[in-house]
C-alpha positions in Angstrom: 37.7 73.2 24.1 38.0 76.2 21.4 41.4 76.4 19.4 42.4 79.4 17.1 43.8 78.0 13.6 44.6 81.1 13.2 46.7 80.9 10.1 49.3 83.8 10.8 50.4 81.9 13.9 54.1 80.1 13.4 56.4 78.4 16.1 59.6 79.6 13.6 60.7 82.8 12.3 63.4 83.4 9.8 66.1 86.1 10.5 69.1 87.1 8.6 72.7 86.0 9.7 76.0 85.7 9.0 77.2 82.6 9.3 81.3 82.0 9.5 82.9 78.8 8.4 87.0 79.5 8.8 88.0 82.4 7.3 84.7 82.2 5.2 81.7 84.4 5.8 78.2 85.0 4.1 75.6 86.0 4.8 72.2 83.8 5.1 68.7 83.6 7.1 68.5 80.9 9.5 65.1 79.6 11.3 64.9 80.6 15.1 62.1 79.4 17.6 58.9 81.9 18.7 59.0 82.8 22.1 56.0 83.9 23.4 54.4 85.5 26.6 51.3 83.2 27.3 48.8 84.4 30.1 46.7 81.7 31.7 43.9 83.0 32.8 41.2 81.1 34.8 37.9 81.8 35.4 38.6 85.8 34.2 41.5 86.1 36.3 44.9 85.7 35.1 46.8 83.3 37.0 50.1 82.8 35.1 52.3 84.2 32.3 54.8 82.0 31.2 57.4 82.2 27.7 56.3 79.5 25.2 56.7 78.5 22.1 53.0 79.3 20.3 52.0 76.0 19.6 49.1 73.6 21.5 48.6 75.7 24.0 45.1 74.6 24.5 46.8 70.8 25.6 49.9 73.3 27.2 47.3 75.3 29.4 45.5 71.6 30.4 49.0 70.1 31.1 49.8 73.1 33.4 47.0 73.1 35.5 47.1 69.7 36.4 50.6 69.5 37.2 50.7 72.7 39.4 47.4 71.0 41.3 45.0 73.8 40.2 43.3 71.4 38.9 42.6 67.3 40.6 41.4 65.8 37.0 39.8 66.3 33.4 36.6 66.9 34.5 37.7 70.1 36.6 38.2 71.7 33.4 34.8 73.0 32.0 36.2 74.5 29.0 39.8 75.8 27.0 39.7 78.8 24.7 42.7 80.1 23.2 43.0 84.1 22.4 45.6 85.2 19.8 47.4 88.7 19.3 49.9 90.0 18.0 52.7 88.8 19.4 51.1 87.0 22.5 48.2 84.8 23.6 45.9 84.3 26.2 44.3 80.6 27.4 41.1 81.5 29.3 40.3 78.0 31.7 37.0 77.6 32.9 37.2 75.7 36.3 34.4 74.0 38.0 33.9 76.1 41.0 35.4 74.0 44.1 38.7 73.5 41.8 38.4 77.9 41.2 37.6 78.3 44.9 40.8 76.2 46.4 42.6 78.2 43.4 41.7 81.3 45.3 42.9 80.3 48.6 45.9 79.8 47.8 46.5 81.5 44.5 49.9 82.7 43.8 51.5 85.5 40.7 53.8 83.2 38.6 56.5 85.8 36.6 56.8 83.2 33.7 60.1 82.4 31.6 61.7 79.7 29.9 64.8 79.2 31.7 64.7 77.5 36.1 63.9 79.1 39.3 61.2 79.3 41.7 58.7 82.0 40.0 56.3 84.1 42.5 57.3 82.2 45.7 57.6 85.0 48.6 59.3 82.6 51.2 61.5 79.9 50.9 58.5 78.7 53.9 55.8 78.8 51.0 58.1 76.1 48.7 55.6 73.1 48.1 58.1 70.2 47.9 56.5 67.3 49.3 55.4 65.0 46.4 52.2 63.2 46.2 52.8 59.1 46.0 52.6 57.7 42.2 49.9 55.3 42.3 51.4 51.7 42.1 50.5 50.0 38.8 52.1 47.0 36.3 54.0 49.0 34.0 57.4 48.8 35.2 56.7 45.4 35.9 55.6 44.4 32.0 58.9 47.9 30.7 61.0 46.4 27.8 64.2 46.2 29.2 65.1 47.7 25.7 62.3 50.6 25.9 65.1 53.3 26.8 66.8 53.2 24.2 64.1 52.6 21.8 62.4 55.9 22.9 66.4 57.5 23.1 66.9 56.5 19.1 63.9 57.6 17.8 63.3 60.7 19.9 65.6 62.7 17.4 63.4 62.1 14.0 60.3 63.4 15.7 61.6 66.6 17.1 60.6 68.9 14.0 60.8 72.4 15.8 64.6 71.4 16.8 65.6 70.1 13.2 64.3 73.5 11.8 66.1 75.7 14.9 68.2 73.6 16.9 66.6 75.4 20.2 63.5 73.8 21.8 63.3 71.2 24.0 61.0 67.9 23.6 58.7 65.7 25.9 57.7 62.2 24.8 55.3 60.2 25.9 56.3 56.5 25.3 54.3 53.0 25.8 56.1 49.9 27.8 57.6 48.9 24.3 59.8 52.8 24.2 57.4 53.2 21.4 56.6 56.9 21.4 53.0 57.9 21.0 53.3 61.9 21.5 55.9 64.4 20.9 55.7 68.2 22.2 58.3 71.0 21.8 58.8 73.8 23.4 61.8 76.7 24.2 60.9 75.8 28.0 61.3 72.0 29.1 58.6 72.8 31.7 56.3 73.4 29.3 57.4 70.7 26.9 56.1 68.5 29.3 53.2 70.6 30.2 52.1 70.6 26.5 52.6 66.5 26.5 50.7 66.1 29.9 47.8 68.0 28.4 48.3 66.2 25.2 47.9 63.2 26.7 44.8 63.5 29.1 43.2 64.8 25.6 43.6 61.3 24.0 42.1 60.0 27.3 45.2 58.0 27.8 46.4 57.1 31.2 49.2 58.5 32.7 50.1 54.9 34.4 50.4 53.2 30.9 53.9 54.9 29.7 56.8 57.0 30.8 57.9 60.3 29.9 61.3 61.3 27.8 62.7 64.5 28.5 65.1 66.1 25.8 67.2 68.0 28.6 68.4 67.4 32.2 65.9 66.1 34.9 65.3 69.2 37.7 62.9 69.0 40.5 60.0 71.0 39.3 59.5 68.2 36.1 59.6 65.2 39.0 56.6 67.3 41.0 54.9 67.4 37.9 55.1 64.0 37.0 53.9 63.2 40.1 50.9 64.7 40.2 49.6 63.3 37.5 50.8 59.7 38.0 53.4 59.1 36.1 55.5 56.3 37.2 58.9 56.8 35.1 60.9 59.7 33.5 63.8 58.7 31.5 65.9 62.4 31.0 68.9 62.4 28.0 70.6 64.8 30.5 71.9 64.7 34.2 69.2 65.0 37.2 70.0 67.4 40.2 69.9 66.2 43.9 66.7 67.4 44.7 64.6 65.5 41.2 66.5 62.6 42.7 64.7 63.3 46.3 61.8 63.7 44.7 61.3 60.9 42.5 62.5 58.5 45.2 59.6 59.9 48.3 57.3 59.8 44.9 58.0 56.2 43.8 58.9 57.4 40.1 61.4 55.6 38.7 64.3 58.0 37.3 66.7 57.3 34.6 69.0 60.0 32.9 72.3 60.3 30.6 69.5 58.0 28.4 72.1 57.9 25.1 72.2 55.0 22.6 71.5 51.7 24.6 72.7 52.5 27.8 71.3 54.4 30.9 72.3 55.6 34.4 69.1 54.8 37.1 69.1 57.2 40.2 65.7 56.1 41.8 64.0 52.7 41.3 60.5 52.7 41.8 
């Protein structure tokens, strides 16, 4: 795994404003988030270009290709080399060849952005929704009934990109305890979690030790991710929609949401 630390590279920029207050106005520079087009490209072909926030894309571009199945596990990833330009960046992957050969079967363009929809699908017929069964382990079994709203209180204090611009979303990873153990942030949620996923599977963690707490609603696309990567809870500050609900419950994941000081609303119990 190559990374640039290229020293050019910043997730901020500063831009000048006027900010009102009543009848008050002056002007000012305020700190806004870098949104980037980043192309995933794997074995020389470029398989994705999605809007990020330039910052661990090597763990972002190992995150994404486990959770969208190109890849089964670590080991199908050979190598991770990040390219920087001006005002974009590439991630070449380097698959072991049966996990590049299923890729090309069934390869699909992905039109990238940070916002929700179904990118590069031709049919609604072509929509994977079927989720793979969460492995069943003894985390939920040993969860601190208080590990909510641990992760919920102390979530705020490690998002640093949203302190400085108030516009990125955050993925945590967090033990049984709520204590949390890796942070990522990102101007798409998808990726936030992408980022995390890849973050953790670098620390060699597993995914069946923890749960995942999502700074923003709960849609269906983060429940499919989750799930193909094991994860067995996702707690969600914001509302889930019917179809992450479906999902989590043929999955087994255990889904909480409106996760906000020490309470919680549970849609699917594992």
């Amino acid at each position: 795994m190559i990374e640039s630390t290229d020293s050019d590279i910043h997730t901020t920029m500063s831009v000048p404003v006027v900010r009102h207050r009543g009848e008050q106005a002056s002007r000012t520079t305020d700190r806004i988030a870098q949104e980037w087009p980043v192309a995933i490209v794997c074995n020389g072909i470029s398989h994705a270009v999605m809007m990020c926030t330039p910052a661990d894309l090597d763990a972002f571009a190992l995150g994404f290709v486990l959770t969208e199945g190109i890849a089964a596990r670590r080991s199908d990833v050979v190598d991770i080399e990040v390219v920087w330009h001006a005002a974009s960046a590439e991630v070449e992957v380097t698959l072991v060849q049966h996990a590049f050969s299923e890729l090309k079967v069934r390869r699909r363009s992905l039109a990238g952005r940070s916002g929700c929809g179904v990118c590069g699908i031709e049919s609604i017929e072509l929509l994977d929704l079927a989720a793979e069964p969460v492995a069943p382990g003894p985390f939920l079994s040993t969860l601190d009934p208080q590990a909510v709203a641990r992760a919920a209180a102390s979530l705020p204090d490690r998002q640093t990109l949203q302190k400085q611009t108030g516009g990125v979303h955050a993925a945590a990873w967090c033990n049984a305890a709520g204590e949390i153990v890796h942070v990522c942030e990102d101007v798409g949620r998808h990726n936030a979690l992408d980022k995390l996923i890849g973050a953790v599977t670098f620390a060699r963690a597993s995914t069946q030790d923890g749960f995942v707490f999502l700074s923003s609603r709960a849609s269906y696309e983060l429940i499919r991710k989750a799930a193909r990567v094991n994860v067995p809870m996702i707690a969600t500050i914001s509302a889930p929609t019917s179809l992450a609900i479906d999902i989590a419950k043929q999955a087994g994941i255990r889904l909480v949401a409106f996760a906000r000081g020490d309470g919680f609303v549970e849609y699917a119990p594992a």
